[in-house]
N, CA and C of each residue as an Amber inpcrd file, in Angstrom:
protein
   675
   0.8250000  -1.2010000   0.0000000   0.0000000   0.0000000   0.0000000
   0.8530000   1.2420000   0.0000000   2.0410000   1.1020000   1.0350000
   3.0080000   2.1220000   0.5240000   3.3390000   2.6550000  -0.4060000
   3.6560000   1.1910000  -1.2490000   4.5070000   1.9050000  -3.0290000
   3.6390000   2.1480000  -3.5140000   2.4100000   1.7350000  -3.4380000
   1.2570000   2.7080000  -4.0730000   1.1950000   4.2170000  -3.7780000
   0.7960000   4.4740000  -2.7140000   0.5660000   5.6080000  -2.5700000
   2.0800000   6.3680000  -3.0450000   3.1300000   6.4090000  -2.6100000
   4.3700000   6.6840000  -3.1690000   4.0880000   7.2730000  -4.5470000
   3.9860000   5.9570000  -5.4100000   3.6460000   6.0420000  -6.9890000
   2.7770000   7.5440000  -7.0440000   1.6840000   7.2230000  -6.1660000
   0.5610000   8.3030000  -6.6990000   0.7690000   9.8790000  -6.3140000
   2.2890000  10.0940000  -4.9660000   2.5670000  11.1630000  -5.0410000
   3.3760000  11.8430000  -5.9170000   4.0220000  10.9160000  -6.7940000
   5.4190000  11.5290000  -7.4410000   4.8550000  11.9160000  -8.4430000
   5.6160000  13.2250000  -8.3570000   5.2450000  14.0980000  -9.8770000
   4.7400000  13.3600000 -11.2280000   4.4130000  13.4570000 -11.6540000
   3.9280000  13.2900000 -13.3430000   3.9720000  14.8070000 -14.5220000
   4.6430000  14.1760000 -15.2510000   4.8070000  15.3770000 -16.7010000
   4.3270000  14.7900000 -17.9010000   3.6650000  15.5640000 -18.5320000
   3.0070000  14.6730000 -19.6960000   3.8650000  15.4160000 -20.8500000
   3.4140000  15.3740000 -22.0390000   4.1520000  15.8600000 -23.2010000
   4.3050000  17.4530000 -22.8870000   5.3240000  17.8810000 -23.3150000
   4.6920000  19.6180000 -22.8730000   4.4000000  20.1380000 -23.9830000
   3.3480000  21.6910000 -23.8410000   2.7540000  22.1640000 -24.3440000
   3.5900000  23.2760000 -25.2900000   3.5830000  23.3430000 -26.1700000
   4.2840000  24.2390000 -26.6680000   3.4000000  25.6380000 -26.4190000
   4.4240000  27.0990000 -26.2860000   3.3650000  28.3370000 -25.8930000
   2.9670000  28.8890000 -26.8540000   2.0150000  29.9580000 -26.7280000
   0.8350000  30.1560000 -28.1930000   1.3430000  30.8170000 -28.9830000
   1.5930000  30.7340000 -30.0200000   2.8540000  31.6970000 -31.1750000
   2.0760000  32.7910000 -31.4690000   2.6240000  33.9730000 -31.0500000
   2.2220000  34.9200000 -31.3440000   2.2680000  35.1150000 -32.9980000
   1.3620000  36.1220000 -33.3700000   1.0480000  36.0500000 -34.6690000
   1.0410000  37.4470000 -35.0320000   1.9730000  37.8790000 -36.2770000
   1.8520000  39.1950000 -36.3860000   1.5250000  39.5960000 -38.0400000
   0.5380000  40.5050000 -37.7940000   0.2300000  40.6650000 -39.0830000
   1.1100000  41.7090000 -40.3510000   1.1810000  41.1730000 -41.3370000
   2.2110000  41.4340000 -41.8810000   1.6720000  43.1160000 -42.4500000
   3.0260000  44.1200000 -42.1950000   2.4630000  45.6170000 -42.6370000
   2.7510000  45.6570000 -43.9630000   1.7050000  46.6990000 -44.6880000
   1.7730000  46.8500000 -45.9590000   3.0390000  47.4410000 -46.5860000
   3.3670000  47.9130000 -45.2670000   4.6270000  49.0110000 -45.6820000
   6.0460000  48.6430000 -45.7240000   5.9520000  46.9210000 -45.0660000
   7.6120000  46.7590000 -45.0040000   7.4810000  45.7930000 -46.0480000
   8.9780000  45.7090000 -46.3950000   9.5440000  45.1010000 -47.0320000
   9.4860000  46.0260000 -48.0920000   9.4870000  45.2590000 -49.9680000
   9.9250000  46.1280000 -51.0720000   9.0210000  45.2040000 -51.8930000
   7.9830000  45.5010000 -52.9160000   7.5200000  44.5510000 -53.7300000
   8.7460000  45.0800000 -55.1490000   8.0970000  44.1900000 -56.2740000
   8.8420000  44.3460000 -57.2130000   9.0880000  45.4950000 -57.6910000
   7.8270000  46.1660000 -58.2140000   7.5130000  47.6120000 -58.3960000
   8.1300000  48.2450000 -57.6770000   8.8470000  48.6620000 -56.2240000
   9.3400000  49.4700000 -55.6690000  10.8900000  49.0260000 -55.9530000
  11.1130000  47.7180000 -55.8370000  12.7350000  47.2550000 -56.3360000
  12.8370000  47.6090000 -57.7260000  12.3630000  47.5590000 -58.7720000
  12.5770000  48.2740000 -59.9840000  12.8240000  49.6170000 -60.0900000
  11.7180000  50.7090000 -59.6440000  11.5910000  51.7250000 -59.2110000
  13.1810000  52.5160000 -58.8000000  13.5160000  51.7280000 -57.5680000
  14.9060000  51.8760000 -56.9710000  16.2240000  51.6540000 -58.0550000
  15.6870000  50.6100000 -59.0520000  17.1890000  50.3380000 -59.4960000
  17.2700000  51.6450000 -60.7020000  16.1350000  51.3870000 -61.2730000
  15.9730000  52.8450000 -62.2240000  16.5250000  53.8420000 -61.9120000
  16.4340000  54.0870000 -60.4960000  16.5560000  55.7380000 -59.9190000
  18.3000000  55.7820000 -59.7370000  18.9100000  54.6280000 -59.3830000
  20.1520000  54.1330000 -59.6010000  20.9170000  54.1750000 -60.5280000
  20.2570000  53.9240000 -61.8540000  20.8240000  54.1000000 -63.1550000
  20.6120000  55.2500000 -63.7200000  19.3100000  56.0150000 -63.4660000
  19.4490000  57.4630000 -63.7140000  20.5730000  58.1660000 -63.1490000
  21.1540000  58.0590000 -62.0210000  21.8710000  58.9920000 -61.0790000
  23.1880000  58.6110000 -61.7490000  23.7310000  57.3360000 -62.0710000
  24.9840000  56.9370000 -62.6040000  24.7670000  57.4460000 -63.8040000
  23.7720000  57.7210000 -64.9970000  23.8260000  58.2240000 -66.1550000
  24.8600000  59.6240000 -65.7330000  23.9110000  60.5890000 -65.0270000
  23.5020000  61.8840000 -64.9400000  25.0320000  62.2000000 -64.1000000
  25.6270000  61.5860000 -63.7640000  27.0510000  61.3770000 -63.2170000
  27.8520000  61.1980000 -64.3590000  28.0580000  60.1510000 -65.1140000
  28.7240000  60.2710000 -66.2960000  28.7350000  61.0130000 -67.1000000
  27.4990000  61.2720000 -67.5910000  27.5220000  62.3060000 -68.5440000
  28.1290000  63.5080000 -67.9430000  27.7990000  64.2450000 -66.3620000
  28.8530000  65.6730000 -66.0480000  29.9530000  65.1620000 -65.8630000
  30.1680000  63.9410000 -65.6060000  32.1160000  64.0820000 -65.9240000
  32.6140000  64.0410000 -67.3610000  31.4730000  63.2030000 -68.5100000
  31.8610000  63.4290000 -69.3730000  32.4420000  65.5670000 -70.0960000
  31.1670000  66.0440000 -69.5920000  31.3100000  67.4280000 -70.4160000
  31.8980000  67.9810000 -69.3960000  32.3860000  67.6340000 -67.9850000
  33.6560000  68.2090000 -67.0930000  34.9370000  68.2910000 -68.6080000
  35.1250000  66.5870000 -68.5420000  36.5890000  66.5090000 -68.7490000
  36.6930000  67.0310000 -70.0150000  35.6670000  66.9440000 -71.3340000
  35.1370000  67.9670000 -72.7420000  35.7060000  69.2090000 -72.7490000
  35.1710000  69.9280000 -71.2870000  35.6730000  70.9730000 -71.2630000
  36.7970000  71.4960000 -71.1650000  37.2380000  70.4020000 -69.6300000
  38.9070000  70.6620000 -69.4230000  39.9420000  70.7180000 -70.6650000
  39.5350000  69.9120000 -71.2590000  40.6490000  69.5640000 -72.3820000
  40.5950000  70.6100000 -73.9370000  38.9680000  70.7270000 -74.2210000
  38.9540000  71.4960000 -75.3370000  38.7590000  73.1190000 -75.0860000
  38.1970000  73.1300000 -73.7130000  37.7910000  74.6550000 -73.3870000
  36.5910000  75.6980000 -74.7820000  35.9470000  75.1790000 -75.0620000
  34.5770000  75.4880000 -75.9620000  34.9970000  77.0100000 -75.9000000
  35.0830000  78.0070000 -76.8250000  34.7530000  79.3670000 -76.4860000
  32.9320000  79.5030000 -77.1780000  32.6340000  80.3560000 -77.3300000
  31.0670000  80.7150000 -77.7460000  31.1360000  81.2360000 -79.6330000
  30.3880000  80.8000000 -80.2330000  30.4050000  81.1010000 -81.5590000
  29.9940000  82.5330000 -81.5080000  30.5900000  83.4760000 -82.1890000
  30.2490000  84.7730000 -82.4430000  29.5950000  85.0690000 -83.8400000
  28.3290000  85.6440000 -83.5980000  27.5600000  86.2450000 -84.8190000
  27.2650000  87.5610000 -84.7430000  27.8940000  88.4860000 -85.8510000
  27.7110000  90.1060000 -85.8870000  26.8820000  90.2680000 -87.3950000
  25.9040000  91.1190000 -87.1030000  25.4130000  91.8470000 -88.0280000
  26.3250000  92.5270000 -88.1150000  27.5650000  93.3520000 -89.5240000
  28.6330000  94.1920000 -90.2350000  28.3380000  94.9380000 -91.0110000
  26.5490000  94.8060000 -91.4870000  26.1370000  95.8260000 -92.6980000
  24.9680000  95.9730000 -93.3540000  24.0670000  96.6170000 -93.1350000
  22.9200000  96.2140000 -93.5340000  22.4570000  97.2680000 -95.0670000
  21.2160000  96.9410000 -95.7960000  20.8800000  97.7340000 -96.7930000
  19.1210000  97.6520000 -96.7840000  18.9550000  98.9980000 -96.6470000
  17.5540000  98.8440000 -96.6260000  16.8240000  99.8840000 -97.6740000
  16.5940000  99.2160000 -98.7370000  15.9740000 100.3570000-100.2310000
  14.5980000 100.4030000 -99.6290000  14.0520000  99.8900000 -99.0760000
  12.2010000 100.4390000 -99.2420000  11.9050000  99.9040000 -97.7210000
  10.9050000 100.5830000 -97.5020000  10.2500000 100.1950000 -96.1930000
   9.1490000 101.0120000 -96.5660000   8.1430000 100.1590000 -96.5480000
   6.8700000 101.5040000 -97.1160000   6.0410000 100.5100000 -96.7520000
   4.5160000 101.0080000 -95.7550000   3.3790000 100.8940000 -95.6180000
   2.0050000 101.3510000 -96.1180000   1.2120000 100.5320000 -96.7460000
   0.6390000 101.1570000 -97.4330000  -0.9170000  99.9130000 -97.2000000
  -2.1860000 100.6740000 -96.6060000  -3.5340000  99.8310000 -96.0710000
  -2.9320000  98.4600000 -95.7560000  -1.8600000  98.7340000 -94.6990000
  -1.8400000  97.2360000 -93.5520000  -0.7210000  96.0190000 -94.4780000
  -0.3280000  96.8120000 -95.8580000   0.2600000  96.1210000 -96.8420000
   1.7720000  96.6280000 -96.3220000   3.2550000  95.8920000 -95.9290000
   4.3710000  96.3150000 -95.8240000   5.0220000  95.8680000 -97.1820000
   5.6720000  96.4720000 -98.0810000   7.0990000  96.6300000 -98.5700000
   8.1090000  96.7150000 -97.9840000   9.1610000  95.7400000 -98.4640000
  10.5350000  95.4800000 -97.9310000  11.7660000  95.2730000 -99.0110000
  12.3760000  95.7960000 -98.9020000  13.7710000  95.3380000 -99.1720000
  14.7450000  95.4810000 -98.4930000  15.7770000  94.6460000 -98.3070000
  16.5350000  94.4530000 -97.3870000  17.8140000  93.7450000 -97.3740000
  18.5410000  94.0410000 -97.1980000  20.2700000  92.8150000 -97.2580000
  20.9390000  93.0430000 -96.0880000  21.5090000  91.2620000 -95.7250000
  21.9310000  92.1200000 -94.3350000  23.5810000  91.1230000 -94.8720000
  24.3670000  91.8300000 -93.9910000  25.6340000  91.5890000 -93.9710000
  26.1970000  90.4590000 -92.4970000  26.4140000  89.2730000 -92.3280000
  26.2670000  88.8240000 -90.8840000  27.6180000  87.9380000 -91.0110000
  28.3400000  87.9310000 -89.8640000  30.0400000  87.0800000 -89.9140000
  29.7570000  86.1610000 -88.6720000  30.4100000  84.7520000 -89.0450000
  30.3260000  84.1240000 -88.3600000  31.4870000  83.4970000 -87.6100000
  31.9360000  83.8990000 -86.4480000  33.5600000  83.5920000 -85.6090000
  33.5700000  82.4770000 -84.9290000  34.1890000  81.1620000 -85.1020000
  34.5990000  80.8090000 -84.3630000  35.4460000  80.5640000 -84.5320000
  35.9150000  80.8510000 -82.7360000  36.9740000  80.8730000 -82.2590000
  38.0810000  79.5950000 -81.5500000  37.3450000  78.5070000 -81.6560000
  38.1700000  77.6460000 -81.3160000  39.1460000  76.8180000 -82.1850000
  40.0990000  76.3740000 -81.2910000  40.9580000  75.6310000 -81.9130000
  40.5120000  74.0330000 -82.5160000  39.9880000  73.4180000 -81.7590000
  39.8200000  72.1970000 -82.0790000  38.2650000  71.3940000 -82.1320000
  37.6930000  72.7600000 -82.2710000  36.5110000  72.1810000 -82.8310000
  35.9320000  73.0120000 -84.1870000  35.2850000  72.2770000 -84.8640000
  34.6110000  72.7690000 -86.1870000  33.0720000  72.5580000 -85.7680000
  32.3400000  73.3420000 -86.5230000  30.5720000  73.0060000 -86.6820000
  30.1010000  72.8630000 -88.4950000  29.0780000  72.0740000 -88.0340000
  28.5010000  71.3980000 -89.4960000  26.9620000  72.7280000 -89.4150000
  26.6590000  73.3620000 -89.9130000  25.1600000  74.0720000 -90.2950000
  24.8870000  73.2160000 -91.2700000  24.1800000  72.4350000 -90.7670000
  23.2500000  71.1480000 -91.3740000  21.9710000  71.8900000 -92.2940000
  21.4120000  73.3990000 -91.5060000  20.0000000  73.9710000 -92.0430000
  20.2500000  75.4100000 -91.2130000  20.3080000  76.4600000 -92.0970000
  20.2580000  77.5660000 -92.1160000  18.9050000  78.6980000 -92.7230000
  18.2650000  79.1580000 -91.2350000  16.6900000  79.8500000 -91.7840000
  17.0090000  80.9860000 -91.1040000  17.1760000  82.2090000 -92.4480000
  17.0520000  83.1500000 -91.8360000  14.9170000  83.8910000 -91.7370000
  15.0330000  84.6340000 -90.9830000  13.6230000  85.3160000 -90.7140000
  13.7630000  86.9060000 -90.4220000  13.1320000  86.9220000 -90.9770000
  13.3270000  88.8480000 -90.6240000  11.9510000  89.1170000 -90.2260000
  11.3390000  89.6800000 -89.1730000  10.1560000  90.2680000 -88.1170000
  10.3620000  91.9930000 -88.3560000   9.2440000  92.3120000 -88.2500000
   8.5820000  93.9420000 -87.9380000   7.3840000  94.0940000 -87.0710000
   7.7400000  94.5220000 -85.7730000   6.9640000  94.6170000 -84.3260000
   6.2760000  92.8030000 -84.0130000   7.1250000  92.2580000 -84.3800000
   7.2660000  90.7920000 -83.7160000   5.9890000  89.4780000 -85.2180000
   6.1650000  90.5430000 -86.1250000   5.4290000  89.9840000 -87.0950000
   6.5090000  89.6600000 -88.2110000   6.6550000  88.2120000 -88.9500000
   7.5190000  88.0260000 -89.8600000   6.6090000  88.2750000 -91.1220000
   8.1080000  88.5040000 -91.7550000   8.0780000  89.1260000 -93.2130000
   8.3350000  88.0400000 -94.0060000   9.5800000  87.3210000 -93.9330000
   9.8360000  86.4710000 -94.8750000  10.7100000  85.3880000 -94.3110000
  11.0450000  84.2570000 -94.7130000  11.8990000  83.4930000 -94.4650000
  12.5990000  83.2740000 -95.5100000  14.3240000  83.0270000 -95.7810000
  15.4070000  82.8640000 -96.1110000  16.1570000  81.7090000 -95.7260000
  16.2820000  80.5560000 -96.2120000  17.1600000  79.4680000 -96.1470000
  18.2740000  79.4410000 -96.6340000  19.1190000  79.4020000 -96.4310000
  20.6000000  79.3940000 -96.6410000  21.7370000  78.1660000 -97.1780000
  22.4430000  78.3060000 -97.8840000  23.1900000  76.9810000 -98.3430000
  24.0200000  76.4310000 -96.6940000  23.8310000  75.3560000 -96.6630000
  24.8780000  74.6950000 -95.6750000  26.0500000  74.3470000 -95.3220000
  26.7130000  74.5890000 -94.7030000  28.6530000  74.6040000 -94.9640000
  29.1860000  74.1230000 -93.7470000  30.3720000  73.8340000 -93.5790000
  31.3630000  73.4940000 -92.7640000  32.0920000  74.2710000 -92.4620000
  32.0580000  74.8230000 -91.0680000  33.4670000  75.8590000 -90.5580000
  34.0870000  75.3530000 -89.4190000  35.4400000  75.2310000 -90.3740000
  36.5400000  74.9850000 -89.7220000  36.9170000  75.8160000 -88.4960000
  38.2090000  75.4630000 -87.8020000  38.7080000  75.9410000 -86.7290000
  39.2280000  77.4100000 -86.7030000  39.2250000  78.3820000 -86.0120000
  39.4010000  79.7110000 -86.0740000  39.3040000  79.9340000 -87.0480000
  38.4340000  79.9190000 -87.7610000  37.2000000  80.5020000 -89.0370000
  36.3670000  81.5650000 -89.0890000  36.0090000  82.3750000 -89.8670000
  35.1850000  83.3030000 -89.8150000  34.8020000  83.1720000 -91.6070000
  33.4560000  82.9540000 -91.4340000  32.5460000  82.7590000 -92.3430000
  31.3920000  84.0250000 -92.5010000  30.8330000  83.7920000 -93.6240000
  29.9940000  85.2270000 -93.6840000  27.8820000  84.5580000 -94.3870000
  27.7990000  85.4370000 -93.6560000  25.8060000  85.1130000 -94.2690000
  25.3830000  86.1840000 -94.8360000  24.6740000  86.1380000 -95.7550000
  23.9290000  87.4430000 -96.7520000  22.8810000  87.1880000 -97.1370000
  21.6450000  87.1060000 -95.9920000  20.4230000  86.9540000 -96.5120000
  20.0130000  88.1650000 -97.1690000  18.7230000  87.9470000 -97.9270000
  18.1940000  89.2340000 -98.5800000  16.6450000  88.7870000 -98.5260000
  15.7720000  90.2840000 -98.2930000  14.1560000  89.7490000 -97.9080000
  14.2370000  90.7520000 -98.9160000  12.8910000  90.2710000 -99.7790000
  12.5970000  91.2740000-100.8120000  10.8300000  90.8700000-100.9520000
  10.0280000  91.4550000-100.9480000   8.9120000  91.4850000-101.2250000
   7.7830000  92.0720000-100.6280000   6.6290000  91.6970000 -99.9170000
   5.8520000  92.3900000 -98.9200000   4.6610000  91.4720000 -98.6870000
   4.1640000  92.1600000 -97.7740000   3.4760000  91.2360000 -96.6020000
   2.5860000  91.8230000 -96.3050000   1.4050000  91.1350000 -95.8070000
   0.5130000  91.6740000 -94.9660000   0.6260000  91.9460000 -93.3770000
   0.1400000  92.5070000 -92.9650000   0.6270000  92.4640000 -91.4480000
  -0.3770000  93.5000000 -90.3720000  -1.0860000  92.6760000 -88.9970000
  -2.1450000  93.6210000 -88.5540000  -1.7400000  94.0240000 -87.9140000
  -0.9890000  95.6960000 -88.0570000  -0.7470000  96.4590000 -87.1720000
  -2.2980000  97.3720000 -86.1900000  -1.9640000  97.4870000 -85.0500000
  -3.2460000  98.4050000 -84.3640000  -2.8010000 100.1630000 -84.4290000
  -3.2260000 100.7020000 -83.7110000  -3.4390000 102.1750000 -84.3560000
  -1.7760000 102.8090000 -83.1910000  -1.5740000 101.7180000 -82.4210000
  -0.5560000 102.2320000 -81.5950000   0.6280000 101.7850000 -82.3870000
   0.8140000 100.7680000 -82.8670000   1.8440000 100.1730000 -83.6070000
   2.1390000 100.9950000 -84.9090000   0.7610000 101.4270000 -85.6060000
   0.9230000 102.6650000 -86.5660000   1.4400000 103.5680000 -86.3800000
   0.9950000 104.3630000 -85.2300000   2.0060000 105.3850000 -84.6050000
   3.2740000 105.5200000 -84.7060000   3.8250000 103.6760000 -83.8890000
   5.2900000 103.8890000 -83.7950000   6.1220000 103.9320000 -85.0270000
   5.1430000 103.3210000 -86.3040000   5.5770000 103.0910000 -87.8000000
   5.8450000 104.6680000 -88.5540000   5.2080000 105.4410000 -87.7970000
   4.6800000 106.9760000 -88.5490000   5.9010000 107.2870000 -87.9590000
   6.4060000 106.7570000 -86.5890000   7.5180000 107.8380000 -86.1990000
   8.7190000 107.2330000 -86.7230000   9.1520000 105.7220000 -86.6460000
  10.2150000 105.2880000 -87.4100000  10.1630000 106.4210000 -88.6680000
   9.6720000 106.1240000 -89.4350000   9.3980000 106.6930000 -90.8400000
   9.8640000 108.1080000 -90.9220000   9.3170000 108.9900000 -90.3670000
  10.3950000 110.0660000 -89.7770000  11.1160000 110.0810000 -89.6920000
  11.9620000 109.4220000 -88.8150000  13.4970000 109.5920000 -88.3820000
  13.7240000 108.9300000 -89.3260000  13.3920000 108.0640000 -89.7710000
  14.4270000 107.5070000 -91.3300000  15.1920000 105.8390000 -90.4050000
  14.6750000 105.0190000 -89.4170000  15.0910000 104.3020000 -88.8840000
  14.1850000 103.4770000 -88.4140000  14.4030000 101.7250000 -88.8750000
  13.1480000 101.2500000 -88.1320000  13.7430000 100.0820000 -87.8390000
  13.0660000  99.6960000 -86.5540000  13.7300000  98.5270000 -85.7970000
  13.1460000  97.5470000 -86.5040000  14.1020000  96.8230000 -87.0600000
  13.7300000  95.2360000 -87.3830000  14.6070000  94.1520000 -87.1470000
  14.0400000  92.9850000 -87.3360000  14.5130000  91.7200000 -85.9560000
  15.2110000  90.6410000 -87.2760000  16.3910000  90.1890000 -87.0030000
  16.8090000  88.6100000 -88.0160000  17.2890000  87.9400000 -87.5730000
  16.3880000  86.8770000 -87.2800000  16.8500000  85.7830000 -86.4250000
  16.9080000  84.4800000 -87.4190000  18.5650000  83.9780000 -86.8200000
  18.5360000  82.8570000 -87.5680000  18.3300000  81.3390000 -86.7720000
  17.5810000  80.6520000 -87.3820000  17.3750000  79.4250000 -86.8240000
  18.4240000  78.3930000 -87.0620000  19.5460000  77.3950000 -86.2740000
  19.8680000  76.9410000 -87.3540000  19.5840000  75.5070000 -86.6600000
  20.1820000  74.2820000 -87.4740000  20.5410000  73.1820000 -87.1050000
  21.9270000  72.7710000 -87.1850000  22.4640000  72.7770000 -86.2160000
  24.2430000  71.9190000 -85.8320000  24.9480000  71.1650000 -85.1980000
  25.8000000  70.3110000 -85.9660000  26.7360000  69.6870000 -85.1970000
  27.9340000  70.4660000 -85.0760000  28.6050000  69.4410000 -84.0080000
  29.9100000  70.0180000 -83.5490000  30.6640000  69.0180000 -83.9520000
  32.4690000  69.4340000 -84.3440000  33.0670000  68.3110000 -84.5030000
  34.5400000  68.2790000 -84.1060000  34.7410000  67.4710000 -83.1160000
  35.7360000  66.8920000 -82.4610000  36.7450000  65.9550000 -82.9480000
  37.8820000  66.0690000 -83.5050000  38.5220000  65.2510000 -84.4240000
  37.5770000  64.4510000 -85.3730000  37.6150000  63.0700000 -85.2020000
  36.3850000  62.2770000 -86.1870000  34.7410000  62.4770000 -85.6250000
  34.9940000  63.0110000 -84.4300000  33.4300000  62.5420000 -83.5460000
  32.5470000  63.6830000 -83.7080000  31.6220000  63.2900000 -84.1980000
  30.7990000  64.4490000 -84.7160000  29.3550000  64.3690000 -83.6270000
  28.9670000  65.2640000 -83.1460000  27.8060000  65.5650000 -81.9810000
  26.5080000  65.0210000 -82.6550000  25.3170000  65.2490000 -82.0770000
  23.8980000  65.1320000 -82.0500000  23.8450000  66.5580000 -82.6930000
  22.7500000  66.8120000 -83.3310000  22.3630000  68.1940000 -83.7670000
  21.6110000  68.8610000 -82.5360000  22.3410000  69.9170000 -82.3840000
  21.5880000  71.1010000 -81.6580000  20.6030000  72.2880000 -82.8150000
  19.1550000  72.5920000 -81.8960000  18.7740000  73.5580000 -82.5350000
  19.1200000  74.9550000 -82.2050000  19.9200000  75.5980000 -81.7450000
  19.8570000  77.2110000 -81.3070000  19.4150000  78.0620000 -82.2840000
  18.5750000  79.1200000 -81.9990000  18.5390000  80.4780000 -82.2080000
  19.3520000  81.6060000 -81.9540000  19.1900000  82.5370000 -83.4310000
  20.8680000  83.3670000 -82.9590000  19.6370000  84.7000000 -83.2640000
  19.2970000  85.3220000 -82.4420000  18.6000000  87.0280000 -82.4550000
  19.4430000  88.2460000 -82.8080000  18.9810000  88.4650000 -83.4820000
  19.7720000  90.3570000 -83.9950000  18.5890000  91.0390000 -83.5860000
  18.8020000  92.0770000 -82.5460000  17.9340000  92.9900000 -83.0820000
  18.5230000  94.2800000 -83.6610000  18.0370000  94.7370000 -84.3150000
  18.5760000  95.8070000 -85.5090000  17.6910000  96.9960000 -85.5820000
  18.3800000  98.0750000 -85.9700000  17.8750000  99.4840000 -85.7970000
  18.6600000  99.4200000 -87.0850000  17.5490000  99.9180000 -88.6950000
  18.3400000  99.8630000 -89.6310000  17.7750000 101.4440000 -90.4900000
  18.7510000 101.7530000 -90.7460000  18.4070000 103.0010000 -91.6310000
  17.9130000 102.9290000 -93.0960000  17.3760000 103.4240000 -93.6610000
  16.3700000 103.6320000 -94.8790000  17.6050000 104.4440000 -95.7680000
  17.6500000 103.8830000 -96.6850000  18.7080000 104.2750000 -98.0340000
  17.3910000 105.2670000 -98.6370000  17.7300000 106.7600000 -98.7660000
  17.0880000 107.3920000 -99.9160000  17.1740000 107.1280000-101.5870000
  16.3170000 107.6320000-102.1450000  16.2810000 107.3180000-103.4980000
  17.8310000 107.6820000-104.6130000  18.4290000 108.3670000-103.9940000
  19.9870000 109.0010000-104.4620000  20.8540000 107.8530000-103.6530000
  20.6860000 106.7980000-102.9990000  21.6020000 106.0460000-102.5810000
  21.8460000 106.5650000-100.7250000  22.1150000 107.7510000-100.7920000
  22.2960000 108.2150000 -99.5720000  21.2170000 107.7150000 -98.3670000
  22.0670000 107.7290000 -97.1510000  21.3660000 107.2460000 -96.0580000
  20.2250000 108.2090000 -95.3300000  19.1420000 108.0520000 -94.9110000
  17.9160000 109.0310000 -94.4680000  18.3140000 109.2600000 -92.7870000
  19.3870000 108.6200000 -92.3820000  19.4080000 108.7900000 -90.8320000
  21.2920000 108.5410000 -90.6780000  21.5500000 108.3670000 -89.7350000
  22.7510000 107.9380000 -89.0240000  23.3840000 106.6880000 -89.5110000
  24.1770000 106.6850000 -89.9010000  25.0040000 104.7540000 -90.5160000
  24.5600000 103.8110000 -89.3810000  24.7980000 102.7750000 -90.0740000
  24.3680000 101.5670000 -89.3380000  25.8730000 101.0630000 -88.7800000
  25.5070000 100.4110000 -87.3310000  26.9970000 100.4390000 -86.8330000
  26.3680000  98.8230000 -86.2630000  28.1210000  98.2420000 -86.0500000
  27.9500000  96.6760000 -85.8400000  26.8970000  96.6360000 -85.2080000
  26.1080000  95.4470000 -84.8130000  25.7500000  94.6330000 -84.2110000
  25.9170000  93.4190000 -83.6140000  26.3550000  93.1040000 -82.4330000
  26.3880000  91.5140000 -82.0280000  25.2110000  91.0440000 -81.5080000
  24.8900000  89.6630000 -82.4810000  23.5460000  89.1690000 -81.8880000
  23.2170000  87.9050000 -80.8770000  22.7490000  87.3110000 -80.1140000
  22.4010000  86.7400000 -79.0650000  22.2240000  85.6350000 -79.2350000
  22.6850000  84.1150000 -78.6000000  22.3360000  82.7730000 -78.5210000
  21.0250000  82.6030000 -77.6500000  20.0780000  81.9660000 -78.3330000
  19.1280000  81.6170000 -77.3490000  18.9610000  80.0370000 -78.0790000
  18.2740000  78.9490000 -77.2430000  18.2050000  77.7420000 -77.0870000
  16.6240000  77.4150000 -76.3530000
């Protein structure tokens, strides 16, 4: 009866229980789906582009030092300027040099448009033959506008036409459009489009040849892009 009871005091352990696994719900926000790992590598390869390429036109520069192409209006000719019921007459020649100044690069004018404007209204367009200029080069342009146009001036713009006309001087605009490459020993660029602006204050040639106002004196005209 002893080892019985004995038996029935001694501990007993049964299998043990494993404890309750906590459970966590997964946030929308962690981790990375694909879309955000793509996203990331993109933004990666943009930044390494955008890195190469400024060391590329760093070291471009270091080595070739680019100066700026110079364009001067040198001479202009203006036989007629006459308004007549909203109808303009023109004639016109302009004289324009083209400098550049570097050593070791040349440009290709792939497409040359000249345009000539009166109070921000064009008159005519002028296309130009296409050429190659070499290294410390100076090349020359000679568009010529000849004909006439319609054009809706208002009664204030008339005004300012009545007073040009007077003084014998009227502001008009020639902007050339062009298309170019650049060229680096064999390596020739992507075409750039720039715009090159003159604005011009040009005097009226009288019927004897003689000038109706003050000579026309250089002009240097403006890169815009």
């Amino acid at each position: 009866m002893a080892e019985k009871q004995s038996h029935l005091n001694g501990a007993y352990y049964g299998p043990s229980v494993p404890p309750a696994a906590n459970y966590h719900r997964p946030s929308r926000s962690s981790g990375c789906g694909c879309g955000c790992c793509l996203l990331k590598l993109l933004l990666k390869i943009v930044i390494a582009l955008v890195v190469i390429i400024g060391l590329a036109v760093l070291i471009f520069w270091l080595i070739f030092r680019p100066n700026e192409v110079k364009f001067h209006v040198t001479d202009v000719r203006l036989n007629e300027f006459s308004l007549d019921n909203q109808t303009l007459r023109y004639d016109l020649a302009v004289n324009i040099t083209v400098r550049n100044p570097n050593r070791r690069i040349g440009i290709h004018y792939d497409r040359i448009e000249a345009r000539a404007y009166y109070d921000d209204q064009r008159l005519q367009s002028v296309t130009l033959t296409p050429f190659y200029q070499g290294h410390k080069n100076t090349s020359f342009l000679n568009p010529v506008f000849r004909g006439e146009q319609f054009v809706r001036l208002g009664s204030d713009e008339v005004a300012d036409y009545n007073e040009e006309r007077i003084s014998g001087i009227y502001s008009i605009d020639v902007n050339l459009h062009l298309r170019i490459r650049f060229k680096v020993g064999r390596v020739r660029t992507s075409r750039f489009r720039p715009r090159i602006e003159c604005d011009l204050k040009v005097p009226l040639n009288t019927a004897n040849g003689t000038l109706a106002a003050a000579p026309f004196t250089t002009k240097r005209c403006d890169w815009d892009y």
